[in-house]
C-alpha positions in Angstrom: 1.7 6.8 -36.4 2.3 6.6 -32.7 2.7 3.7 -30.9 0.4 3.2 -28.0 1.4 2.3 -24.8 0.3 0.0 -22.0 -2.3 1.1 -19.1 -1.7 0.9 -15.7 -4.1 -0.3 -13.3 -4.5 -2.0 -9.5 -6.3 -5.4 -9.0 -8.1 -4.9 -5.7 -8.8 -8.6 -4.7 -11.2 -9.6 -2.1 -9.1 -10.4 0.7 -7.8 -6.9 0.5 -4.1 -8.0 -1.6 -4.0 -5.0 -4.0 -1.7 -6.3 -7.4 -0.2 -3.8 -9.8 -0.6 -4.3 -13.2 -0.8 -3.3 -17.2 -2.5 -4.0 -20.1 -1.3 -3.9 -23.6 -2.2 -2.5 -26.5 -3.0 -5.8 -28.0 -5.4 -6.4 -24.8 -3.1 -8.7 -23.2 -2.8 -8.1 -19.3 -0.5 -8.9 -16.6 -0.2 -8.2 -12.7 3.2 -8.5 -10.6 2.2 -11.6 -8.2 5.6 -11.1 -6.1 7.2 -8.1 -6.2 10.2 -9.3 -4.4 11.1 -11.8 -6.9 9.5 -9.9 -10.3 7.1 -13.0 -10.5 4.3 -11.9 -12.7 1.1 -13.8 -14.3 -0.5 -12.9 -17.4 -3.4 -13.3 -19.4 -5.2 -12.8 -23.4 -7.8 -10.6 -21.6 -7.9 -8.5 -18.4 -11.1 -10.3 -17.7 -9.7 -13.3 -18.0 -6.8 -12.2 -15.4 -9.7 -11.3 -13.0 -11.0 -14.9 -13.3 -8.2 -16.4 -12.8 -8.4 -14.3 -9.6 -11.5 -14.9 -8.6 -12.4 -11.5 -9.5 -11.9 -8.3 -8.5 -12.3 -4.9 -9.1 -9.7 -2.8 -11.4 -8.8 0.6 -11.0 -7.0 1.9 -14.0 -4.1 4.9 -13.5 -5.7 7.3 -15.4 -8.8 7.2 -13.8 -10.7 8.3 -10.7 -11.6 5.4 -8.5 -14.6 3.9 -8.8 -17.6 4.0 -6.0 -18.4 0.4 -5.4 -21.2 0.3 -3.5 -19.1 -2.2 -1.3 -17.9 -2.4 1.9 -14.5 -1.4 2.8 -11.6 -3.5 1.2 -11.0 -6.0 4.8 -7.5 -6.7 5.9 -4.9 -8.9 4.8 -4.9 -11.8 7.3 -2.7 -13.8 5.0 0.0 -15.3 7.4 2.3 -15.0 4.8 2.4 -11.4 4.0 5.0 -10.5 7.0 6.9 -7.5 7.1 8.4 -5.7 4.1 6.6 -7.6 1.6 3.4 -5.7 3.2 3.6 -2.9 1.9 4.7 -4.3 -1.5 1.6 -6.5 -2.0 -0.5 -3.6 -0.6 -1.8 -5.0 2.4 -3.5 -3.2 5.1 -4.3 -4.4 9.2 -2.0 -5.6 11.3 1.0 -7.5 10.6 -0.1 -11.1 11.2 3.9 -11.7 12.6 3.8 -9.1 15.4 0.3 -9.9 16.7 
């Protein structure tokens, strides 16, 4: 028997803060919060992770991503995403310290 192994996937939230994440075998989920520190959150369900994120889409690894139908993802105007930490979380627009 072969042991299965966890999928990768992005949480695209709405204000444009992309998370990376897995989900288990046993349908447990969890997304890297802060990857500076390794601070994570976690959840039974990966629709209950997208609730507790007010939503969301997902696009797994091993998949081609998914037309929405949406608009564009909008910046990141979080004031504190400065810097370095940027390009961790995944946000895009201008850096709210050098503006």
């Amino acid at each position: 028997m072969t042991a299965a192994f966890a999928r990768g996937f992005r949480l695209h939230l709405s204000h444009g803060q992309v998370l990376d994440g897995a989900q288990y075998p046993n349908g447990w989920a969890l997304v890297m919060d802060d990857p500076e520190w390794g601070l994570c959150s976690s959840a039974r369900t990966i629709e209950l992770l997208q609730a507790g994120y007010g939503g969301g889409r997902i696009e797994w690894a091993d998949e081609a991503p998914a037309e929405t139908g949406l608009p564009p993802t909008q910046p990141c105007t979080d004031p504190r995403h400065t810097g370095a930490i940027r390009e961790q979380l995944g946000c895009s627009g201008p850096d709210p310290a050098t503006t």
